[in-house]
ChimeraX commands (.cxc) that place a marker at each C-alpha (Angstrom):
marker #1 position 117.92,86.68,99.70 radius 0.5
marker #1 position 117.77,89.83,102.05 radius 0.5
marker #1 position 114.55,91.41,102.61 radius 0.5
marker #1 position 112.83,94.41,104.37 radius 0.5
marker #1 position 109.49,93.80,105.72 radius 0.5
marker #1 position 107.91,97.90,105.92 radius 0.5
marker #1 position 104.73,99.19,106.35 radius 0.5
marker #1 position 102.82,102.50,105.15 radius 0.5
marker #1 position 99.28,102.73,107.45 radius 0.5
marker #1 position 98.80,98.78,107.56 radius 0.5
marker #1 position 100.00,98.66,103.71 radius 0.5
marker #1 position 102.94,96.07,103.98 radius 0.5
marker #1 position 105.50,94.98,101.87 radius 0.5
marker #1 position 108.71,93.23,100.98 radius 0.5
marker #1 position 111.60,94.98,99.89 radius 0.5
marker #1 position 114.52,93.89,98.11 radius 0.5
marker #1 position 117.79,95.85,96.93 radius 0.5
marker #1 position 119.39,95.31,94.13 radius 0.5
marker #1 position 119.23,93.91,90.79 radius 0.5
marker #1 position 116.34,91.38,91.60 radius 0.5
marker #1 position 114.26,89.37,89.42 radius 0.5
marker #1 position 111.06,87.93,90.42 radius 0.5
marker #1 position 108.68,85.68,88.26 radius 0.5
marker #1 position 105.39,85.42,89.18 radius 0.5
marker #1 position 104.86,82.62,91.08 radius 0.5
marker #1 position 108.12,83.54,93.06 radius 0.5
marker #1 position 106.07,86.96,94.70 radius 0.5
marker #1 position 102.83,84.84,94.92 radius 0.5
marker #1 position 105.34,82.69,97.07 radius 0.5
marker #1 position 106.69,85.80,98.94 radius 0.5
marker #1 position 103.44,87.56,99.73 radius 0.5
marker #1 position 101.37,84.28,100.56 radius 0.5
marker #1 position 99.89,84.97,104.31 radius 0.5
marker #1 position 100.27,81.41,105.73 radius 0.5
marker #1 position 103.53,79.79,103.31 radius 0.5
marker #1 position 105.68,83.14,102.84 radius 0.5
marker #1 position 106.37,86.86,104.56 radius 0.5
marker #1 position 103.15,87.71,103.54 radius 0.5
marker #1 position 102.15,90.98,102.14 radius 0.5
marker #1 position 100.16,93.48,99.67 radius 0.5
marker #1 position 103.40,93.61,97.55 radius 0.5
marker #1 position 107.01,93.33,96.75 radius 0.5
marker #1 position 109.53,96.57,96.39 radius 0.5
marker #1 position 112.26,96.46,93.94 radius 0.5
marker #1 position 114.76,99.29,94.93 radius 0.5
marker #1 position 117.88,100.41,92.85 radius 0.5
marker #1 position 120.43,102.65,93.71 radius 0.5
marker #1 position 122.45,102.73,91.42 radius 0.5
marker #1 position 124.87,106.31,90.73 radius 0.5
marker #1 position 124.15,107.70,93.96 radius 0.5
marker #1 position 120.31,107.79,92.99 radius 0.5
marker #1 position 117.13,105.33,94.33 radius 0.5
marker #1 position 114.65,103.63,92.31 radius 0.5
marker #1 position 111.84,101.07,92.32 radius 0.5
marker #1 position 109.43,98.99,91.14 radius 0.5
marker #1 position 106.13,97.59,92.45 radius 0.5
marker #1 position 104.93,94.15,92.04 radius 0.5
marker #1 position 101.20,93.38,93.62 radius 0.5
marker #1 position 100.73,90.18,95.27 radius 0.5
marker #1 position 99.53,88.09,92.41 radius 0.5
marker #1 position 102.51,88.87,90.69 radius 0.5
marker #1 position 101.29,91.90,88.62 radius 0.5
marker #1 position 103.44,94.56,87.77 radius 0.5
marker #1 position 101.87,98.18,88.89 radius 0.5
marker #1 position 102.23,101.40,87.63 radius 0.5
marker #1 position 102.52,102.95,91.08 radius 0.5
marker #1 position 102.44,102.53,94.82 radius 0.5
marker #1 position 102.23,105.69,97.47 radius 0.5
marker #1 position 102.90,103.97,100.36 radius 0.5
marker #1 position 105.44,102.01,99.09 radius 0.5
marker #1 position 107.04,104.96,97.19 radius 0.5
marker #1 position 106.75,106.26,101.34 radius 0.5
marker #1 position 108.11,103.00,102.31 radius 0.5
marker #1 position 111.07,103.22,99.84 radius 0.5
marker #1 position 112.10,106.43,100.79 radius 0.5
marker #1 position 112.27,105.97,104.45 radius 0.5
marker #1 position 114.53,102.56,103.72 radius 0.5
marker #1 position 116.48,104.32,101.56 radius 0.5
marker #1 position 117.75,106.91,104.52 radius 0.5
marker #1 position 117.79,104.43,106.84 radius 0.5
marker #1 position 119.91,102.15,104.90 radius 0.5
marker #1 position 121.95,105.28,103.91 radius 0.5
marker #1 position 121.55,104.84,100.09 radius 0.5
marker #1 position 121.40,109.19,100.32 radius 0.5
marker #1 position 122.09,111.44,102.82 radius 0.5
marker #1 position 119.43,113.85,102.25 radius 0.5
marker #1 position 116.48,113.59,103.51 radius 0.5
marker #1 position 114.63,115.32,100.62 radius 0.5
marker #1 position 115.66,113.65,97.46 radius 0.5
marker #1 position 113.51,111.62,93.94 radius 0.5
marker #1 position 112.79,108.13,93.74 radius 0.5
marker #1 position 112.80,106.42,89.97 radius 0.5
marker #1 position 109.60,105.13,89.51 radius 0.5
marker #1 position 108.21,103.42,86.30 radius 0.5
marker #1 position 105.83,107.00,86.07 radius 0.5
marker #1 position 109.29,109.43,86.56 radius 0.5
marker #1 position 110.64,111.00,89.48 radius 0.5
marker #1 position 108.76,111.72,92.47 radius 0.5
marker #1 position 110.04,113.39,95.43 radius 0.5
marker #1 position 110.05,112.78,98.82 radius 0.5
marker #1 position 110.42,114.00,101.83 radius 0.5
marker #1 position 111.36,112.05,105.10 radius 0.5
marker #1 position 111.09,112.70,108.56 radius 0.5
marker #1 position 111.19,111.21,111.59 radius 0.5
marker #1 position 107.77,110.63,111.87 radius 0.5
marker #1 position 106.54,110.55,108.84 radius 0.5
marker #1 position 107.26,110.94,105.15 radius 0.5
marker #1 position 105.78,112.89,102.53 radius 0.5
marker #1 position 105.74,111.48,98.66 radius 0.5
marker #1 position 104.47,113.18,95.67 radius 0.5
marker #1 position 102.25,111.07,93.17 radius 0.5
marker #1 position 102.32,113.78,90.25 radius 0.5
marker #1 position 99.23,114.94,88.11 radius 0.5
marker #1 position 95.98,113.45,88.80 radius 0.5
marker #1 position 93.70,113.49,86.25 radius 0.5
marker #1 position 89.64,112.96,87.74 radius 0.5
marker #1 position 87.80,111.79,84.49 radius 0.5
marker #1 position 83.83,110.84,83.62 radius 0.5
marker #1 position 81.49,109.48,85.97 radius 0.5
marker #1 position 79.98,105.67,84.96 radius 0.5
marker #1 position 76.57,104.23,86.69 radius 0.5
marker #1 position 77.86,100.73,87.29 radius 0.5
marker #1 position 75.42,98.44,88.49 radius 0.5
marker #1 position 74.02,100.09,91.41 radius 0.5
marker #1 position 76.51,102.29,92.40 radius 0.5
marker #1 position 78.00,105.93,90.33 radius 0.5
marker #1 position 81.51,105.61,90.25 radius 0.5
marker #1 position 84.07,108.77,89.61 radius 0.5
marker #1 position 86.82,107.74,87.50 radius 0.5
marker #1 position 90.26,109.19,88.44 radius 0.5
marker #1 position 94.15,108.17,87.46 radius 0.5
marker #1 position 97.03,109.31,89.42 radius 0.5
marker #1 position 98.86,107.22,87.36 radius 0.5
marker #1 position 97.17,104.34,88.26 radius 0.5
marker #1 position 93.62,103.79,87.55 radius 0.5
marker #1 position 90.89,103.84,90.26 radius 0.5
marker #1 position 87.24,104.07,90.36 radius 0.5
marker #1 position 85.90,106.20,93.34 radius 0.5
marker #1 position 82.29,105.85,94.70 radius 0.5
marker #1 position 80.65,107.89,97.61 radius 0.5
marker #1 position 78.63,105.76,100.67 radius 0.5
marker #1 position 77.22,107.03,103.60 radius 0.5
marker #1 position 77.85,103.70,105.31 radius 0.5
marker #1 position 81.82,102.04,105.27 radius 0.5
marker #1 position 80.08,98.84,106.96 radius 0.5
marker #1 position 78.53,96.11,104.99 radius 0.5
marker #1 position 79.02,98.14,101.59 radius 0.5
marker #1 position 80.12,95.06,99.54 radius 0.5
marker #1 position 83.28,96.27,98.91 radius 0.5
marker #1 position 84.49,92.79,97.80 radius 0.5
marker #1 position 82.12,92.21,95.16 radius 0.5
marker #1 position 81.71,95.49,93.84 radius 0.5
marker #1 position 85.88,95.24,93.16 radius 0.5
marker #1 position 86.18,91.91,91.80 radius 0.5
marker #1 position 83.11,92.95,89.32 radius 0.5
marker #1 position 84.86,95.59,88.00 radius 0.5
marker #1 position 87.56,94.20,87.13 radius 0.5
marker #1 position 85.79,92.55,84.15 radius 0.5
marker #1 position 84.56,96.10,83.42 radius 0.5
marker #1 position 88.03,97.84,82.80 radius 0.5
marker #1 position 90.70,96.13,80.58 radius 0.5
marker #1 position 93.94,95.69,83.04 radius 0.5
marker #1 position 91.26,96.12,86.38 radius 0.5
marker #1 position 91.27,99.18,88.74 radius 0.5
marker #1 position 91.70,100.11,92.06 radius 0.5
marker #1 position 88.03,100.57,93.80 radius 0.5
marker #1 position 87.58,103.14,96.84 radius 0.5
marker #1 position 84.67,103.33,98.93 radius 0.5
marker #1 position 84.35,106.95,100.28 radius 0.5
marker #1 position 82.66,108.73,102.61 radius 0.5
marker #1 position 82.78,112.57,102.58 radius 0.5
marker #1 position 82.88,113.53,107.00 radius 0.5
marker #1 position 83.37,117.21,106.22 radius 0.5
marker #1 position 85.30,119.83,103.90 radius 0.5
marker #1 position 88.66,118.94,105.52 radius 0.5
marker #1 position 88.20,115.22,106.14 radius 0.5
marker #1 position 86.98,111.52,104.58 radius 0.5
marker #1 position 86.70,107.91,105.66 radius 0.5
marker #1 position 87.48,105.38,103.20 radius 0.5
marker #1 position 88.08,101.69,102.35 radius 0.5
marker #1 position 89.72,100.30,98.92 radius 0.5
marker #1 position 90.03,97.22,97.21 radius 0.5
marker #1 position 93.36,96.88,95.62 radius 0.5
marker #1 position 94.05,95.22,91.65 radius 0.5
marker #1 position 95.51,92.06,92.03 radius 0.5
marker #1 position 95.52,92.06,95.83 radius 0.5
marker #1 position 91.89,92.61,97.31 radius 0.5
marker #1 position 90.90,94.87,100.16 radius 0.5
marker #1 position 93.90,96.12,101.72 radius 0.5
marker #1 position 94.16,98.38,105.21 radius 0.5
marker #1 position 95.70,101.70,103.12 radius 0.5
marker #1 position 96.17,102.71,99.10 radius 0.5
marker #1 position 98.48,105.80,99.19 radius 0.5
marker #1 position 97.09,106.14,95.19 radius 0.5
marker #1 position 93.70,105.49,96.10 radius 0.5
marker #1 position 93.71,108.08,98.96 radius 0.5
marker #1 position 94.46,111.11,96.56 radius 0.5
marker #1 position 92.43,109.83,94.03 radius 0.5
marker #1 position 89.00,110.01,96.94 radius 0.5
marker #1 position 90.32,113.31,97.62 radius 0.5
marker #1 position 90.39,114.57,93.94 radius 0.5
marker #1 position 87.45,113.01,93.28 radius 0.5
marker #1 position 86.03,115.25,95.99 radius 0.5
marker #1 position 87.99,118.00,95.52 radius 0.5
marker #1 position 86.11,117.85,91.89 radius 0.5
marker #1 position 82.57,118.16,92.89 radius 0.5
marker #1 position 83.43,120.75,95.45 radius 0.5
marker #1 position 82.90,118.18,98.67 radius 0.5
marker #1 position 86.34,118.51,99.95 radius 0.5
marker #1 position 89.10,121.21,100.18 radius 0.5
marker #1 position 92.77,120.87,98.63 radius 0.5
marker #1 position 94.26,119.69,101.67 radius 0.5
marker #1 position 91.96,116.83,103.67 radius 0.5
marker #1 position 92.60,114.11,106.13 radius 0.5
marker #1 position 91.57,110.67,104.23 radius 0.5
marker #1 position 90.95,108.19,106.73 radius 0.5
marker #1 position 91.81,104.32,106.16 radius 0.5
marker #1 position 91.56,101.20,108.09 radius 0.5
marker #1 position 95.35,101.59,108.92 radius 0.5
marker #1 position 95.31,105.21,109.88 radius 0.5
marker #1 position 95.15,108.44,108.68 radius 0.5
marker #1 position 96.80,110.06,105.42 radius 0.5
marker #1 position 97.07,113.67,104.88 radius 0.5
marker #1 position 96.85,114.93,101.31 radius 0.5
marker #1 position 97.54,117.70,99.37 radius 0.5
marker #1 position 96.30,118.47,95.64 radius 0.5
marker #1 position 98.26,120.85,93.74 radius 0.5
marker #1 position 97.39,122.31,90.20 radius 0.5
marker #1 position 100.44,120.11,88.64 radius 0.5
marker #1 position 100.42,117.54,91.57 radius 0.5
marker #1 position 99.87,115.40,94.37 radius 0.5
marker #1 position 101.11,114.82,97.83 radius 0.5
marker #1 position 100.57,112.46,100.91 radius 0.5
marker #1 position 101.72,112.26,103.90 radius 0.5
marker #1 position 101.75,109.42,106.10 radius 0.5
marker #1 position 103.94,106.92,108.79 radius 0.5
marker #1 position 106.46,104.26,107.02 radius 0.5
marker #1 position 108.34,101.82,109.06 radius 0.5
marker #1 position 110.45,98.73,108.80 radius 0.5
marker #1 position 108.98,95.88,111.06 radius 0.5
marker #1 position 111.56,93.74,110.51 radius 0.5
marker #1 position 114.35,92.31,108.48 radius 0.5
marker #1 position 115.27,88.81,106.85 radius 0.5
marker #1 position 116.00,85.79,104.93 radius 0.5
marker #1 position 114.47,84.16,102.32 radius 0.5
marker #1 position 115.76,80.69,100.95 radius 0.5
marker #1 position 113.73,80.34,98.09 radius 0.5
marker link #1:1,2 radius 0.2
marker link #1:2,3 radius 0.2
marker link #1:3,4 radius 0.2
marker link #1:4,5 radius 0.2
marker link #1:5,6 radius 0.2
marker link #1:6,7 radius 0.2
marker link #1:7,8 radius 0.2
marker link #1:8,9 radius 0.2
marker link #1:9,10 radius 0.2
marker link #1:10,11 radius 0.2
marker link #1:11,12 radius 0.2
marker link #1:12,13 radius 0.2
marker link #1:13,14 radius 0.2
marker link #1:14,15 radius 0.2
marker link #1:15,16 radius 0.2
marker link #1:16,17 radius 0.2
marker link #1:17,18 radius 0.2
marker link #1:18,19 radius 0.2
marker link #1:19,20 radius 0.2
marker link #1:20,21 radius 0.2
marker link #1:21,22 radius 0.2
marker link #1:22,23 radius 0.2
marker link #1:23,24 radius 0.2
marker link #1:24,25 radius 0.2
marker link #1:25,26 radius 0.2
marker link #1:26,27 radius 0.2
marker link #1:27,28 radius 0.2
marker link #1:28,29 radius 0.2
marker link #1:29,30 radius 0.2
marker link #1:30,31 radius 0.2
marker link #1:31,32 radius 0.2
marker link #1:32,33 radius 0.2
marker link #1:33,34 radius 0.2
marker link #1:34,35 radius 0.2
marker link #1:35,36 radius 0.2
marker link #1:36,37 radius 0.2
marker link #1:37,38 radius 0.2
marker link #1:38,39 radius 0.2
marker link #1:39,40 radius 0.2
marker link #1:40,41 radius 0.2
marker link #1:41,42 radius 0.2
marker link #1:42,43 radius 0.2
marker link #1:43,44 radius 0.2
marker link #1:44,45 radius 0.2
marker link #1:45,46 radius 0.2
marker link #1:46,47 radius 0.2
marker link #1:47,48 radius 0.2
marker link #1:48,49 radius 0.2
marker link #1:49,50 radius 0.2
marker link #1:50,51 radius 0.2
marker link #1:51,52 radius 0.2
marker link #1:52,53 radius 0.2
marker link #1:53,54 radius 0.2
marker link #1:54,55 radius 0.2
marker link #1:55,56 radius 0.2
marker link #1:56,57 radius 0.2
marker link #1:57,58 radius 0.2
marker link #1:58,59 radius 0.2
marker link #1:59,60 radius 0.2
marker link #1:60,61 radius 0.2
marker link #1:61,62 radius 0.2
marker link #1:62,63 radius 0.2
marker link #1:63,64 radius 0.2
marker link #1:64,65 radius 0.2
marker link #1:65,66 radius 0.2
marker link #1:66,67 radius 0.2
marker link #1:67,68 radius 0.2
marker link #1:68,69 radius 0.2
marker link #1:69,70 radius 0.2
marker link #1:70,71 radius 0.2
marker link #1:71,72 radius 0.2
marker link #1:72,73 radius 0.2
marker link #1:73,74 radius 0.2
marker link #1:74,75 radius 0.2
marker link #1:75,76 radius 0.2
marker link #1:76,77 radius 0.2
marker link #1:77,78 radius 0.2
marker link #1:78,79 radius 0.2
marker link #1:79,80 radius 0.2
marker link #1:80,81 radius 0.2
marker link #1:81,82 radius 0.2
marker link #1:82,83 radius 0.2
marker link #1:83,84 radius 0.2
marker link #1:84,85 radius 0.2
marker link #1:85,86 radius 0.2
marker link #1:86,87 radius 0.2
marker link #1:87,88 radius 0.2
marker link #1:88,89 radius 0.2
marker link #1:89,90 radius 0.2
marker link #1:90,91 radius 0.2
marker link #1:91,92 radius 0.2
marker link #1:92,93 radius 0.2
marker link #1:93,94 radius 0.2
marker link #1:94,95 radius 0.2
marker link #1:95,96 radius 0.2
marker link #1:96,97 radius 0.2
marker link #1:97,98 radius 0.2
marker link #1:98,99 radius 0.2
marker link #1:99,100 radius 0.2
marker link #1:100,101 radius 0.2
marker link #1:101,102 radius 0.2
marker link #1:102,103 radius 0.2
marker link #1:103,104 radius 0.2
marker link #1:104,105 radius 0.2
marker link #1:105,106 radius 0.2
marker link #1:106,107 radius 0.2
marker link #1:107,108 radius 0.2
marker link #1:108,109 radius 0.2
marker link #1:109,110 radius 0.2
marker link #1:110,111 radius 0.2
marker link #1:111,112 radius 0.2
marker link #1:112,113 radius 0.2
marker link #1:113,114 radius 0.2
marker link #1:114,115 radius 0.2
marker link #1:115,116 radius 0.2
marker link #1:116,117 radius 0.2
marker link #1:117,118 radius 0.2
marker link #1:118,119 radius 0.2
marker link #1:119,120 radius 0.2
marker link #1:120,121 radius 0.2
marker link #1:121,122 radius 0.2
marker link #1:122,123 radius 0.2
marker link #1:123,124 radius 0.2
marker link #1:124,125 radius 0.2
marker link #1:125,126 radius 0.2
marker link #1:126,127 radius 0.2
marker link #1:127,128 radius 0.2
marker link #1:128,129 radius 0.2
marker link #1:129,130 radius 0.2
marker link #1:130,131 radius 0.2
marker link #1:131,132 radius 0.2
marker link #1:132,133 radius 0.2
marker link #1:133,134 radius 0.2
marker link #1:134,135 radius 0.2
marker link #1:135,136 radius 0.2
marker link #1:136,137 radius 0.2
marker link #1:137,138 radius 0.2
marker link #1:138,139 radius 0.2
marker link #1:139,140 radius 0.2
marker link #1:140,141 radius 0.2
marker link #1:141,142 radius 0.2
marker link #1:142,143 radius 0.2
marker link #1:143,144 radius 0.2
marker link #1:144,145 radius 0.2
marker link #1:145,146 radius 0.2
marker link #1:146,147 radius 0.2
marker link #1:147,148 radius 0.2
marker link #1:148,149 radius 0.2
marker link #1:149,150 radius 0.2
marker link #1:150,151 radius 0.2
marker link #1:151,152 radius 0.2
marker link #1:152,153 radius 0.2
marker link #1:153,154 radius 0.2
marker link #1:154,155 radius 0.2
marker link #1:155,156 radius 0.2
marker link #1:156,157 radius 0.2
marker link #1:157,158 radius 0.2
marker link #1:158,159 radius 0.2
marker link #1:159,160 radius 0.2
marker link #1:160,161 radius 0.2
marker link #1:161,162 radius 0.2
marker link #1:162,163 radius 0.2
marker link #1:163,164 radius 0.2
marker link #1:164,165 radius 0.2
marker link #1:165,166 radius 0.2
marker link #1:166,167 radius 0.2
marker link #1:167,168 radius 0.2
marker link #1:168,169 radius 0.2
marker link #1:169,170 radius 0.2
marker link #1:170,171 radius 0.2
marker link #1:171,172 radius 0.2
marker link #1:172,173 radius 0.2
marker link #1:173,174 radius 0.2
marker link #1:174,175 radius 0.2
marker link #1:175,176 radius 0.2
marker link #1:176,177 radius 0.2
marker link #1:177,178 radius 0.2
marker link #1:178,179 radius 0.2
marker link #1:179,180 radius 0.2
marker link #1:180,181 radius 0.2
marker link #1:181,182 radius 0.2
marker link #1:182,183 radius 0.2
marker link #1:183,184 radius 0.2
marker link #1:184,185 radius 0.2
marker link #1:185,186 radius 0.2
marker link #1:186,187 radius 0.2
marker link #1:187,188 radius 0.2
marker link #1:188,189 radius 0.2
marker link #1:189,190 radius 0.2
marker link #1:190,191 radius 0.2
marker link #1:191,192 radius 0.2
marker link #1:192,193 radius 0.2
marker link #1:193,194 radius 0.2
marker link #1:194,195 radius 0.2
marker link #1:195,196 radius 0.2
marker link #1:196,197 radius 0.2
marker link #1:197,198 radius 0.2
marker link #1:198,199 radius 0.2
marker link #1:199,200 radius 0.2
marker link #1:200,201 radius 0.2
marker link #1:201,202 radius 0.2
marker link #1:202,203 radius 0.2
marker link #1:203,204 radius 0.2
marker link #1:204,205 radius 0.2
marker link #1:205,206 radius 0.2
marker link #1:206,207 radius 0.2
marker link #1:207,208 radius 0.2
marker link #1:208,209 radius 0.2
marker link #1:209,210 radius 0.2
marker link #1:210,211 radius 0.2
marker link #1:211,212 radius 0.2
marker link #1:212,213 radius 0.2
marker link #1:213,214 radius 0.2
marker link #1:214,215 radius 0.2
marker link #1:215,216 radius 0.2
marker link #1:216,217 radius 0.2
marker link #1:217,218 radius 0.2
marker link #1:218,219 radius 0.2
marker link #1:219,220 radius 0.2
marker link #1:220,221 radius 0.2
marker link #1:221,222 radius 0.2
marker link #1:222,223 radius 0.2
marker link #1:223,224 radius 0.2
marker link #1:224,225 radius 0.2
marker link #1:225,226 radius 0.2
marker link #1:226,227 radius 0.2
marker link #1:227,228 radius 0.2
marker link #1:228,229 radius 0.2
marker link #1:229,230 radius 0.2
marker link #1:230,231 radius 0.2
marker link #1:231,232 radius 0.2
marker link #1:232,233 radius 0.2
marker link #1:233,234 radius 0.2
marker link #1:234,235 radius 0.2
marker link #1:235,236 radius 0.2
marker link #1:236,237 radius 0.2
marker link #1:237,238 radius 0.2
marker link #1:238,239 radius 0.2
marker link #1:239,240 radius 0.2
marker link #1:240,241 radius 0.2
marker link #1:241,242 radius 0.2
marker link #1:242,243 radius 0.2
marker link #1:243,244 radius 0.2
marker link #1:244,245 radius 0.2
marker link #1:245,246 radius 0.2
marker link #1:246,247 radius 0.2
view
């Protein structure tokens, strides 16, 4: 089987085109570190009728409702691979079309409404829930370093039925926030495209940030954008390299 190994800000992933179909202990194989490719994910893409599509799998085999940087991912492989010739076009996803926009440097992917819900004392900490789709649970630190990030997102995920995505923000100014996130069914990870809008809503919310602010990950730097309807993030996506896999 052909694959694409790509990366969003330190997010990685493999990609596969075509009609593929993966059980679960097939992308536990794939995304194991030391045995496999190794990565936060696998990428499904279709494109089918002249159009591109995909699907996201996390690395213990769960099926997720959404993935930014791998939407970002998608779209640059997509030109690249000339499945379009446009370099503004939609990608299927299993939440509707989302456009994208690609450059040479970067490309920019809409995640659609975000809705930024109650806020729920859990344990120690106030978490601000958000969905952009996806479910997340945003908290505000002053500290990134030795915040428990691990524990605080494996105990939550006996808290909400299906788990959720937990960010760890901190607020640097009006146009700008550092962040780390622990991913569902992967752990901490070095980007969440999701998870980035959904700090910045949360913020954007209780009047901390503006509607465009730099969200800064371990992997780099995203830009996003909060519209009244949608979302939008910007960010690098590039293929590291390609392969085979026998299994």
């Amino acid at each position: 089987m052909k694959f694409w190994k790509m990366e969003g800000l330190g997010n990685d992933f493999v990609v596969v085109v075509g009609s593929h179909s993966f059980t679960t202990a097939e992308i536990v194989a794939l995304c194991d570190r030391r045995r496999g490719v190794g990565a936060d994910g696998v990428l499904v893409v279709s494109g089918e009728h002249g159009g591109v599509g995909m699907s996201y799998f996390n690395a213990d085999g769960s099926e997720a409702e959404m993935c930014g940087n791998g939407l970002r991912c998608v779209a640059r492989l997509a030109v690249d691979l000339g499945m379009t010739d446009r370099r503004e076009f939609s990608v299927d996803t299993p939440l509707g079309p989302r456009r994208v926009k690609v450059s040479s440097s970067e490309v920019t992917a809409e995640l659609g409404p975000v809705t930024v819900g109650e806020q729920r004392r859990i344990g120690e900490r106030d978490f601000h829930l958000v969905s952009v789709g996806n479910p997340h649970a945003v908290s505000w630190v002053n500290d990134l370093d030795g915040i428990g990030l691990e524990v605080a997102g494996q105990a939550l995920q006996d808290v909400f039925r299906g788990g959720i995505n937990v960010e760890m923000a901190r607020v640097d100014s009006p146009a700008g926030m550092s962040m780390r996130v622990w991913e569902r069914g992967v752990g901490e990870t070095n980007a969440c495209g999701t998870g980035a809008v959904a700090a910045a809503a949360a913020g954007l919310a209780q009047g901390l940030t503006r509607e465009k602010v730099e969200v800064r990950l371990v992997g780099g730097a995203a830009q996003v954008t909060l519209e009244e309807e949608t979302s939008w993030i910007t960010g690098p996506a590039r293929l590291v390299y390609r392969g085979q896999w026998p299994g």
